[in-house]
N, C-alpha and C positions, 0 to 999 in steps of 0.2 A: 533304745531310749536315746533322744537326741539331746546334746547340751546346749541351750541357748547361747548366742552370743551375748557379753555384757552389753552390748550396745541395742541389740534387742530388747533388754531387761530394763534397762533406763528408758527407751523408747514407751513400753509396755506402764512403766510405773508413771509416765510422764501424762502420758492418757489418761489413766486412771487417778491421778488425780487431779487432771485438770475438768475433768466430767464430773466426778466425785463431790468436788468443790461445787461448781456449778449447781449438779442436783441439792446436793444438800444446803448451799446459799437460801433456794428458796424455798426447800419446804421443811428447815428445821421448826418455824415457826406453827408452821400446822404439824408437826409431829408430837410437837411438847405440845400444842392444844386438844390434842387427841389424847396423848399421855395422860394427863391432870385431870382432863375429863373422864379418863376409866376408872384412873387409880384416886383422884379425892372424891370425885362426886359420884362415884360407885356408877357409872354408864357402862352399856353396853358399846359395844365399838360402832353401831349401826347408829345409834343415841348421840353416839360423838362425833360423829362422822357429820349427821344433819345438823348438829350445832356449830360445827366448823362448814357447814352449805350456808346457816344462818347468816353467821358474824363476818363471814370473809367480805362483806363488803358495804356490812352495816354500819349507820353509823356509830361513832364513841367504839367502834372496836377495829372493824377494816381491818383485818386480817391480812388481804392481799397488801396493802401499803405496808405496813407492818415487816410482811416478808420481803417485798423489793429492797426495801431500806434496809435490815440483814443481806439482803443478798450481795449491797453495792460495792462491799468489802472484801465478800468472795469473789465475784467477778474482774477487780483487780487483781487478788493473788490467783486465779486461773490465768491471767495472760503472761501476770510473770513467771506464773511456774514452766507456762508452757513457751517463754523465750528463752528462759535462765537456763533449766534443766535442760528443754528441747535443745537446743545450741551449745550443750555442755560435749567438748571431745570425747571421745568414745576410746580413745587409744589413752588419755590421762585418766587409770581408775580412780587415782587419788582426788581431782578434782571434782569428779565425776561423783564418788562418793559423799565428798563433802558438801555438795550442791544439795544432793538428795536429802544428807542429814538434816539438811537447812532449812528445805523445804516441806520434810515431812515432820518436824517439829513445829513448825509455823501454821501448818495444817491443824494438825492436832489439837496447839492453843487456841486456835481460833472455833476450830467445832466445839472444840470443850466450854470458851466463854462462851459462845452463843448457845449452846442446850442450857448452860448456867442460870444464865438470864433470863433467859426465857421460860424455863418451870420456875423459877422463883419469883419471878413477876406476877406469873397464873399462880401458882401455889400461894403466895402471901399477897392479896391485892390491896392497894388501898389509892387513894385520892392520886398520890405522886409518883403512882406507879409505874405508868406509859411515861416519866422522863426516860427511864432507864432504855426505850426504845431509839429516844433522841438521841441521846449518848453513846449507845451501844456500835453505832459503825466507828467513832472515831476511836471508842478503846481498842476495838478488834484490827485498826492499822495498828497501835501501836506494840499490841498483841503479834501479830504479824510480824514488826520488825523485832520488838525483841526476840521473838521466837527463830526466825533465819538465825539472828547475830549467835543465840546461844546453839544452834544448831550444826552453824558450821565452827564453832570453837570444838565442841563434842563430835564433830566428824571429822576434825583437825587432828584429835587426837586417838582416834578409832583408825582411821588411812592415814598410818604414818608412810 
């Protein structure tokens, strides 16, 4: 059995979440569309599937814009993760650690708000309920930064 180097382990998490991010930027919004469609409107997965072929690009729904504009959010914190972390030394654990903390806290908040939104939007619909779309990239920066800032106090304090 071979031990990884940490530098390979940061390497390896640094891809994975900068992919991660990426994939899941743009298709959380068809996942939760898929979701809501099995689980409130009793569909079959085949049933929600053609409903999300329908609306991806209909209009008053557009789907696909919908996801770009989640995505826009993600795709900056993919290039930061993959400056920050990627250029983080390898020979400093401590910083190295606390990077990670930062970033995979930041992660988190941000996939967490965006499934958030997004089934609760399809789950409770009404007239104002596409602002939450409008709105949704600038909380998930802000999401974003407070999530690094609490991430690396909490990895500050884990890699002493």
């Amino acid at each position: 059995m071979t031990v990884r180097e940490p530098h390979s382990r940061l390497a390896v998490l640094t891809v994975t979440i900068y992919w991660g991010c990426l994939l899941l930027g743009i298709s959380i919004p068809w996942l939760a569309t898929i979701g809501v469609d099995i689980v409130k409107h009793d569909q079959s997965l085949e049933q929600a599937l053609h409903q999300l072929r329908l609306h991806l690009f209909a209009p008053g729904y557009n789907l696909f814009l919908i996801a770009v504009a989640n995505a826009l959010p993600f795709v900056l914190f993919a290039v930061l993760t993959l400056f920050h972390l990627g250029l983080a030394p390898a020979h400093d654990q401590r910083l190295a650690g606390r990077r990670a903390t930062g970033i995979c806290l930041a992660a988190l908040g941000m996939i967490g708000l965006s499934i958030w939104v997004h089934v609760m939007t399809l789950w409770y619909p009404d007239a104002q309920g596409a602002l939450a779309y409008l709105f949704l990239p600038f909380w998930q920066v802000l999401v974003l930064s407070l999530g690094y800032i609490g991430g690396r106090l909490a990895g500050g304090w884990f890699f002493r």
